[in-house]
BAVEXMI-824006 format. One record per residue (C-alpha): residue in one letter; x, y, z. Coordinates in steps of 0.25 Angstrom, whole numbers, padded with zeros to 4 digits, always signed. Layout:
BEGIN
AXYZ ...
END
This chain:
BEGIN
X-0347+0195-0495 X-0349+0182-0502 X-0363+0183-0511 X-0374+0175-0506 X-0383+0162-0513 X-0395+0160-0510 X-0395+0145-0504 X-0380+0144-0503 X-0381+0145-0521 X-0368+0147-0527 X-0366+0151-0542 X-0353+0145-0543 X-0358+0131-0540 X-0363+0123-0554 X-0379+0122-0550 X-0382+0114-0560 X-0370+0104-0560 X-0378+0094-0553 X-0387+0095-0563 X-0378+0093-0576 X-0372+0080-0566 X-0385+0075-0566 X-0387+0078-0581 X-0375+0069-0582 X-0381+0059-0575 X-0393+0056-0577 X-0389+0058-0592 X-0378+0045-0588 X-0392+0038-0581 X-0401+0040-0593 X-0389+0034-0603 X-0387+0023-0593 X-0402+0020-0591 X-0406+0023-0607 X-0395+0016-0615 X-0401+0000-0611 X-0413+0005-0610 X-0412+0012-0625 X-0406-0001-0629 X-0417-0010-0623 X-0427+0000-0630 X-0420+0001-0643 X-0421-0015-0643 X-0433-0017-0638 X-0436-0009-0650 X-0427-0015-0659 X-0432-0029-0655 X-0445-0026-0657 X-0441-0021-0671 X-0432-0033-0673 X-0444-0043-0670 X-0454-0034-0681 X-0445-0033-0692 X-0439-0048-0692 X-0454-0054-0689 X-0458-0047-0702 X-0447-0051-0709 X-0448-0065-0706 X-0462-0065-0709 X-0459-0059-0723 X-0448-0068-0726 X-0457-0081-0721 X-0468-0076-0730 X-0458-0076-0744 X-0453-0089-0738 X-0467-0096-0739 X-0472-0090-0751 X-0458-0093-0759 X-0461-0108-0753 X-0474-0111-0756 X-0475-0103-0769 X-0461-0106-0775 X-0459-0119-0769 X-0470-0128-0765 X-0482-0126-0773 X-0473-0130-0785 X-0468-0140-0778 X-0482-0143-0776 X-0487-0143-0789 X-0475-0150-0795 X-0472-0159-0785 X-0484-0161-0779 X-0478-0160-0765 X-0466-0154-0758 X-0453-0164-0756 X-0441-0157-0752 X-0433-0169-0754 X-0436-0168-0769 X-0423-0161-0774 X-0432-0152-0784 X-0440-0145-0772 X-0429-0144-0762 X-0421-0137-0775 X-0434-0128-0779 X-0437-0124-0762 X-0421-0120-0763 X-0421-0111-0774 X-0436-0105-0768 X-0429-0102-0756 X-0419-0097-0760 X-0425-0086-0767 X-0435-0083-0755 X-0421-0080-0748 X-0415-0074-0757 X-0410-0060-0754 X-0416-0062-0740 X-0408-0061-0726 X-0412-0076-0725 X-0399-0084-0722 X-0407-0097-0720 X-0419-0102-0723 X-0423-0118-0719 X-0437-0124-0722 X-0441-0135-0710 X-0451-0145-0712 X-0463-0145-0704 X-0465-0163-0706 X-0451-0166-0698 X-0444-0152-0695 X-0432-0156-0704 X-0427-0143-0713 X-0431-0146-0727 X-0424-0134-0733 X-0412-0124-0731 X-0406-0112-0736 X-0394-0120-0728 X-0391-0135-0733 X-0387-0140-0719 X-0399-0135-0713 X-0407-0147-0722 X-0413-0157-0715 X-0410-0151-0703 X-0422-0154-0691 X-0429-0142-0687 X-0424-0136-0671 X-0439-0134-0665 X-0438-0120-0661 X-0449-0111-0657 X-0450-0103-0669 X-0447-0116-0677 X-0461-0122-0669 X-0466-0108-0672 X-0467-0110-0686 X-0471-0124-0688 X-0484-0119-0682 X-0484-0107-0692 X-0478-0097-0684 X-0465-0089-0689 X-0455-0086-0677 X-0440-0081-0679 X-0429-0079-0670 X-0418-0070-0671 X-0404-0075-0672 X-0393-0067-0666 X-0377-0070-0671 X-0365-0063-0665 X-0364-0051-0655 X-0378-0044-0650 X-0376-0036-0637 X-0391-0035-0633 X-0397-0034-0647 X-0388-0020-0649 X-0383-0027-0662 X-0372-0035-0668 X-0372-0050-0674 X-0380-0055-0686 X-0397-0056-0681 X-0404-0067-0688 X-0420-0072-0687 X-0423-0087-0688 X-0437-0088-0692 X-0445-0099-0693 X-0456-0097-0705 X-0467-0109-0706 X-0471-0112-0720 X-0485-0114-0721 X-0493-0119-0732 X-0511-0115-0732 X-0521-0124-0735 X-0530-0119-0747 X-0542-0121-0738 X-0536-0109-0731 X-0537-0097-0739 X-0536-0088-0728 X-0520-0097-0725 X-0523-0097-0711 X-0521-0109-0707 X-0506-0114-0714 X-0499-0126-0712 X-0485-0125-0710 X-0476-0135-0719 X-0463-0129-0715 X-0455-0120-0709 X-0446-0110-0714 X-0433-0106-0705 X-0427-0093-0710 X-0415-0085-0704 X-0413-0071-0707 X-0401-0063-0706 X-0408-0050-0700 X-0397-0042-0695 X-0396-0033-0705 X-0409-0029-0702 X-0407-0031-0687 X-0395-0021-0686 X-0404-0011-0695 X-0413-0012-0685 X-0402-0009-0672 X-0399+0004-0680 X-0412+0009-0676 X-0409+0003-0661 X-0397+0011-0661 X-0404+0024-0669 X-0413+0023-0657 X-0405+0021-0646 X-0393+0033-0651 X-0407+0042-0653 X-0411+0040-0638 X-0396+0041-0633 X-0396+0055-0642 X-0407+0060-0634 X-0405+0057-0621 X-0391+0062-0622 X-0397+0075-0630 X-0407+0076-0617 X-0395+0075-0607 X-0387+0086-0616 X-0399+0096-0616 X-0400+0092-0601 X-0386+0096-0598 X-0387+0108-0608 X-0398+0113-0600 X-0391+0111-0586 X-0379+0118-0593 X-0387+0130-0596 X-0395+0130-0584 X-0382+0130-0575 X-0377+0142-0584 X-0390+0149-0581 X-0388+0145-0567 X-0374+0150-0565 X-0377+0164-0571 X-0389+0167-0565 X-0379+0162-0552 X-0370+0173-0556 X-0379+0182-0557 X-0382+0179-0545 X-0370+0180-0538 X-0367+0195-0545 X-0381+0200-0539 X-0378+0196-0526 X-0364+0201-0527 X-0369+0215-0530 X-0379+0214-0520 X-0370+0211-0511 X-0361+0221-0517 X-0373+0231-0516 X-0374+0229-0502 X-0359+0232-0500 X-0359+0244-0507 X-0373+0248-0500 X-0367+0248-0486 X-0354+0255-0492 X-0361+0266-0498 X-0369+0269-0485 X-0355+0268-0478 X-0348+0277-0492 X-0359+0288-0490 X-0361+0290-0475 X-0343+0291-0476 X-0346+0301-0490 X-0355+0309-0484 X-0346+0312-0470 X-0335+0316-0479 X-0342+0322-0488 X-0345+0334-0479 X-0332+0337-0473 X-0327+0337-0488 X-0335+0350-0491 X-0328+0357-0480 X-0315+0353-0483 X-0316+0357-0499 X-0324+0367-0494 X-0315+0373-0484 X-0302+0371-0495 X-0308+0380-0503 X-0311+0391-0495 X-0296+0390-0491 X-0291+0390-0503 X-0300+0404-0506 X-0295+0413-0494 X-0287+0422-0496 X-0275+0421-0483 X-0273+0407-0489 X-0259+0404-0496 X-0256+0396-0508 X-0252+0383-0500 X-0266+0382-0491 X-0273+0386-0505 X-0267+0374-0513 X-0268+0364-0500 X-0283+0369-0500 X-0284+0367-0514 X-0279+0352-0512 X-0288+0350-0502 X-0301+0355-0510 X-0298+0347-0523 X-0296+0334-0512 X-0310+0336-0505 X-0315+0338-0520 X-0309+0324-0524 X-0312+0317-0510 X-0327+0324-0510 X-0328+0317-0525 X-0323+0304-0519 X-0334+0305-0509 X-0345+0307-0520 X-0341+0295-0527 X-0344+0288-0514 X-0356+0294-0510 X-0361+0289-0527 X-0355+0275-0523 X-0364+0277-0511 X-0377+0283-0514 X-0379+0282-0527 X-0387+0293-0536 X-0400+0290-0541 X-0399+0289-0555 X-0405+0300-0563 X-0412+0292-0573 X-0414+0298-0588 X-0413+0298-0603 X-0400+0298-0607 X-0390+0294-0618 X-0380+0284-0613 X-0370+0289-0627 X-0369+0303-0621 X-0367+0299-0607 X-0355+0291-0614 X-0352+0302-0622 X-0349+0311-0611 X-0340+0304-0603 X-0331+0302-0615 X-0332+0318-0616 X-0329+0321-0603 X-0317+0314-0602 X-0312+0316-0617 X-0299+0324-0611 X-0294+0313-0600 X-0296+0302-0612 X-0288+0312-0623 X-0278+0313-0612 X-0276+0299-0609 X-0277+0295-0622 X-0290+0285-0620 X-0299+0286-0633 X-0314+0282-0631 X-0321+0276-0641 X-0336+0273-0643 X-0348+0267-0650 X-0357+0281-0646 X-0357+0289-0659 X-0371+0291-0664 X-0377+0283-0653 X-0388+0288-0646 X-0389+0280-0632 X-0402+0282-0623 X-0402+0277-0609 X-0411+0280-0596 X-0400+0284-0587 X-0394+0293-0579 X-0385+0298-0587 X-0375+0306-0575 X-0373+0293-0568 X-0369+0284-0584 X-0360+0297-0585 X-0351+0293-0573 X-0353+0280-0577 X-0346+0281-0589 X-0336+0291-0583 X-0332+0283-0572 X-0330+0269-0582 X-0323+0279-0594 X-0312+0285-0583 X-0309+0271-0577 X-0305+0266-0592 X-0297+0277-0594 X-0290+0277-0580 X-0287+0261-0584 X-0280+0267-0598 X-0267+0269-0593 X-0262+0276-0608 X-0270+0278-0622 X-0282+0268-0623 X-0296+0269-0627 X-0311+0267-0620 X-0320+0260-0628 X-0336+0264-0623 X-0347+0253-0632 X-0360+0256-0629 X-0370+0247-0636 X-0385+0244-0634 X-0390+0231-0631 X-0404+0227-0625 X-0409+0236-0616 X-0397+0245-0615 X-0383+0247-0617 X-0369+0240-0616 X-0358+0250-0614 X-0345+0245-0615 X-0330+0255-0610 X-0319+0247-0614 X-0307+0253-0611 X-0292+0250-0615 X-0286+0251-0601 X-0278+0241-0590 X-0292+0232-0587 X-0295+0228-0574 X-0286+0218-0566 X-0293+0205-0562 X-0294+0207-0548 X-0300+0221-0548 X-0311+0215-0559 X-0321+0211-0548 X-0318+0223-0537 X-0321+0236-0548 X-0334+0240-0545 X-0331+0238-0530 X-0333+0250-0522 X-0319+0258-0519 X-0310+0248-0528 X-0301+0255-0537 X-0288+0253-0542 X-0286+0270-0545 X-0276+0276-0535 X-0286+0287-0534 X-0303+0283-0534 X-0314+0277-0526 X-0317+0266-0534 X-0330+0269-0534 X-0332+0272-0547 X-0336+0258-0553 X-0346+0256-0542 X-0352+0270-0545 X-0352+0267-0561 X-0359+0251-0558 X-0368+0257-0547 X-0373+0268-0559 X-0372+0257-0569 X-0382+0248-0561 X-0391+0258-0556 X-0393+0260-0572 X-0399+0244-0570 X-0385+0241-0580 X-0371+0234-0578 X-0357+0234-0579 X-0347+0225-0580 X-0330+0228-0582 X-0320+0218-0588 X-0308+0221-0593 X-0309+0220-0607 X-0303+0210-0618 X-0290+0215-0622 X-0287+0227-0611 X-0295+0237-0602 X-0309+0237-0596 X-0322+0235-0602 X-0333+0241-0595 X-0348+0235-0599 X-0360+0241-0595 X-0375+0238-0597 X-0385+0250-0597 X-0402+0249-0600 X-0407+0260-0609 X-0416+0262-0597 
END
């Protein structure tokens, strides 16, 4: 009978694949979604920045223009000349040389000086810029009423302000001169007009660095938030698929359970009818074989017949234990000399065969709440299977160590193992692969084992033979 799900649930199936897809996914959206929204952010940000720093280093540099103007350059025109004439030789040589050191060791790359009377540029950085009529622009206009403006220059290749090209500000500073009835200077008359571009980029692709910082940090997050997301799917399918496992060898040994219930009632109504006429029949070959008229031959047929019903009554027992089990007779005991006695028992058949059994029991002293009768066929039953599997001289390795709550004890024998196929069929009821037994022994030893609220579990072991684990509470 195949084991049952609850809602059709199948522990093979991948319950969170689903999942882990739409991990994928939405992790493929939020890259799609976020990467030109993280760009538009970051510049945003970058513009807003950009606009900051260069309006205050603009101002800065109009500020040093003025004052190198008027204090280096026209009030000494002024007191020598008595007024400023830039066609005089002497004072376009003297506003050279002053600005030429206000520039010096700047990012200016051009500085011209219009004239507010006809808009004609009085002075350049650039002789071919001299003379030159003034374009109107806004930020020209700007600053011949007093305001400072820029604009920001863009040469080469800039995909979308992500970087690349040489970046320039044109700024347009007025130069203003304050009356000496105004202390307080706010109210200036503007004389002029400075025009100044500034090679910024320098600055401008310091600046993208921080864009890109900001934008690799988010793209780190988000991808550190998908890979925590799929690590948590990943751990809760593993979870998933175990406790589906767990599931499945429950139900298989309810279902097993169930079998085995309707087999025992069947096993014991069957044992108990033969069970019966078994005591006659050994019964009545031993009061034949002890008259008197009977001759040798009825006497050694009689004899066959007793030891026969002995073995076949024997059979029947073990299937009336199979069926109804004993109740466990519950009590202090030591789980070494349980052990112990086994190995004693059977010390002869094991010198015999040449099997040597070692173990980690010396100077142990292992209490257990058990019924100590029921572990000692426990162990008899596991300790004669590993030597009926050593076909010459081998050895039986019995570990028994203490772990939490209880003990592990390990038989690890040196014999032929267990073939693939039989591996799943071994604790079945009435499966052997002995030319004589029941092959009821195993279900006896786990039905004993798991009234003890313990487990066991066979496997053939690393190199040869069979290794036999099996979990015990102290109480």
């Amino acid at each position: 009978m195949a084991p049952r799900y609850p809602f059709n649930f199948k522990p093979e199936g991948k319950p969170f694949r689903l999942a882990k897809y739409y991990a994928i996914a939405s992790f493929v959206v939020l890259i799609v979604i976020s990467f030109p929204f993280a760009i538009f952010i970051s510049k945003g940000a970058k513009d807003i920045v950009v606009k900051d720093f260069f309006e205050d280093y603009r101002n800065t540099v109009g500020e040093n223009l003025n004052n190198q103007f008027w204090n280096y350059f026209a009030m000494p025109v002024a007191s020598v000349y008595g007024q400023i004439n830039l066609g005089n030789e002497d004072q376009q040589k003297l506003l050279d040389t002053q600005m030429k050191f206000a520039i010096r060791g700047s990012n200016i790359e051009l500085l011209k000086i219009y004239s507010i009377v006809d808009g004609m540029v009085v002075y350049s950085t650039d002789q071919k810029y001299f003379k030159e009529k003034a374009v109107e622009t806004p930020e020209y206009l700007k600053a011949v009423n007093g305001e400072t403006s820029s604009v920001m220059i863009s040469e080469g290749m800039d995909f979308w302000g992500l970087g690349g090209g040489v970046k320039k500000v044109k700024a347009f500073i007025p130069i203003t001169q304050w009356l000496t009835s105004d202390p307080d200077k706010k109210n200036a008359i503007v004389i002029g007009v400075f025009e100044v571009i500034l090679n910024m980029t320098k600055q401008y692709n310091s600046i993208l660095k921080l864009q890109y910082f900001i934008f690799g940090v988010s793209l780190f997050l988000i991808a550190l938030i998908f890979f925590v997301l799929l690590l948590i799917v990943h751990n809760a399918e593993e979870i998933i698929l175990k406790r589906a496992d767990e599931q499945k060898r429950l139900e298989e040994q309810l279902h097993m359970a169930e079998r085995l219930a309707a087999l025992g009632q069947m096993v014991a109504g069957v044992s108990h009818e033969i069970k019966n006429p078994l005591g006659i029949i050994q019964s009545t070959a031993e009061l034949l074989t002890g008259m008197s008229q009977t001759d040798d031959t009825q006497k050694r047929l009689s004899l066959v017949i007793k030891e026969e019903s002995i073995r076949l009554n024997n059979t029947v027992s073990e299937f009336l234990d199979f069926a109804r089990p004993h109740e466990l007779n519950i009590q202090e005991c030591r789980l070494d000399e349980i052990i112990r006695k086994n190995i004693s028992f059977l010390a002869s058949e094991l010198e015999k065969n040449g099997i040597k059994v070692r173990d980690n029991l010396e100077g142990r002293r292992l209490l257990i709440q058990a019924d100590p009768e029921r572990l000692y066929r426990v162990f008899l039953n596991l300790i004669i299977n590993s030597m009926q599997a050593i076909k010459d001289a081998g050895e039986i390795n019995i570990s028994v160590y203490e772990v939490e709550g209880g003990y592990r004890i390990i038989i690890e024998d040196t014999g032929m193992g267990i073939d693939k196929e039989n591996m799943t069929k071994i604790f079945n009821p009435f499966f052997t692969t002995k030319e004589k037994g029941s092959g009821l022994g195993l279900s006896i030893v786990r039905n004993i084992i798991e009234g003890h609220d313990g487990t066991i579990t066979i496997e053939n072991a690393e190199v040869s033979g069979t290794r036999v684990t099996i979990e015990l509470p102290r109480a």
